[in-house]
C-alpha positions in Angstrom: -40.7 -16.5 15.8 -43.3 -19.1 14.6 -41.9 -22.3 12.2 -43.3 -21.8 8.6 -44.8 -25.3 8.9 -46.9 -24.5 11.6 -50.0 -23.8 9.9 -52.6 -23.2 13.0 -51.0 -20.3 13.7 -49.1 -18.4 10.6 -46.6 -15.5 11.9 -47.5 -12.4 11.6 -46.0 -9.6 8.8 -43.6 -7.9 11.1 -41.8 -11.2 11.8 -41.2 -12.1 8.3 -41.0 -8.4 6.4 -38.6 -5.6 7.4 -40.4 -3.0 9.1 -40.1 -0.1 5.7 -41.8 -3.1 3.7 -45.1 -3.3 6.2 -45.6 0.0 6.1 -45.3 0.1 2.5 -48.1 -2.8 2.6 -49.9 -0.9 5.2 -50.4 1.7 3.2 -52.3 -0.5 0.6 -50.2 0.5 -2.3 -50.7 -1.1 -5.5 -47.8 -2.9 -7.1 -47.4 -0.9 -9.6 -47.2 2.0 -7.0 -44.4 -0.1 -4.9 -40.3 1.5 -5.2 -38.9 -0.7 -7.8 -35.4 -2.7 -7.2 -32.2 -0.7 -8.5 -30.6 -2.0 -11.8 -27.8 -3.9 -10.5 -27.4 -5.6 -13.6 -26.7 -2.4 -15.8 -24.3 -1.0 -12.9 -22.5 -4.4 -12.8 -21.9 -4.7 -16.7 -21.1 -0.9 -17.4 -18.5 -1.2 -15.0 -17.0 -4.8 -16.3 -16.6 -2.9 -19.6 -14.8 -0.1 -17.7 -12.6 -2.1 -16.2 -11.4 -4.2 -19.5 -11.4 -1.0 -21.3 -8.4 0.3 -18.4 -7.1 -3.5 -18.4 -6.6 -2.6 -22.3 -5.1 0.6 -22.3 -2.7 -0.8 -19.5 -1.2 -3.5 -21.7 -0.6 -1.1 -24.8 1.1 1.5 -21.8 2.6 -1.1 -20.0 3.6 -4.2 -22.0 5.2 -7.4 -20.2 8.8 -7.8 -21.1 9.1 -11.2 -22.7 11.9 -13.3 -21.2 15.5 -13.3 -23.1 16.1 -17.2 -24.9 18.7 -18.4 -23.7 21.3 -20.9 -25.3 23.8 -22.8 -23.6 26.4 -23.9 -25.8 29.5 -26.7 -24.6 32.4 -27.0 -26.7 32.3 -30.9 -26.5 29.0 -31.3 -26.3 27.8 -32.7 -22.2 30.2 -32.4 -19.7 31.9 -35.5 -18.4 29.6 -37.2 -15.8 32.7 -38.8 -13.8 34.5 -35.0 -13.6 35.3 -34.2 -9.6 33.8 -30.6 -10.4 30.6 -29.4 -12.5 30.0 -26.4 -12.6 26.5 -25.2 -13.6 26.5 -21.2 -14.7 23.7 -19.2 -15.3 24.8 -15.9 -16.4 21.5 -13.7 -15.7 20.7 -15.6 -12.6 23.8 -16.3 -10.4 21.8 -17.7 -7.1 20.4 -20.5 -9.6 24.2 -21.0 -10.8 25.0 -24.6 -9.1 28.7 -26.7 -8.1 28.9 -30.2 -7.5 31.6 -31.3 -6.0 32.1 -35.3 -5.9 34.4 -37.0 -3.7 37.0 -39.1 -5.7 36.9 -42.9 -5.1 39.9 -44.3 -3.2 42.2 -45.5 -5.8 43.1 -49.5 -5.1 
């Protein structure tokens, strides 16, 4: 296939035009005469509003369950930093629950 920049000797139609479009040209149509391009953009924005409009209906069918609040009450306010157990608890979540365990210092 010839370079576009070589002007002394321009490629010919089949090499740059798919082989339905030649004939087409062969045929000497006039432009007005040529197949016109599908609308994509109609296709495209008909079915954008199709799919908000089931998006929609989804959320009023479906809604998302909002998350519980959750408040964590101590009876004397924080817990004591220097305890030898702390126990971390969450109820509605017991792998997230947490223990730490410090080692007490030697007593001199």
């Amino acid at each position: 296939m010839a370079s576009l920049g070589d002007v002394s000797d321009p490629p010919s139609l089949e090499e740059l035009y798919h082989p339905d479009t030649v004939a087409l040209i062969d045929r000497g149509l006039t432009p007005a005469e040529l197949p016109r391009p599908r609308r994509v953009r109609a296709t495209a924005s008909a079915g954008a509003m199709v799919l908000a409009l089931g998006l929609g209906i989804q959320q009023v069918l479906e809604p998302e369950e909002a998350e519980p609040e959750v408040a964590e009450i101590t009876p004397d306010g924080l817990p004591d930093p220097a305890a030898s157990v702390l126990l971390y608890l969450v109820p509605d979540d017991p792998p997230a629950s947490l223990a730490v365990i410090r080692r007490q210092a030697a007593i001199a």
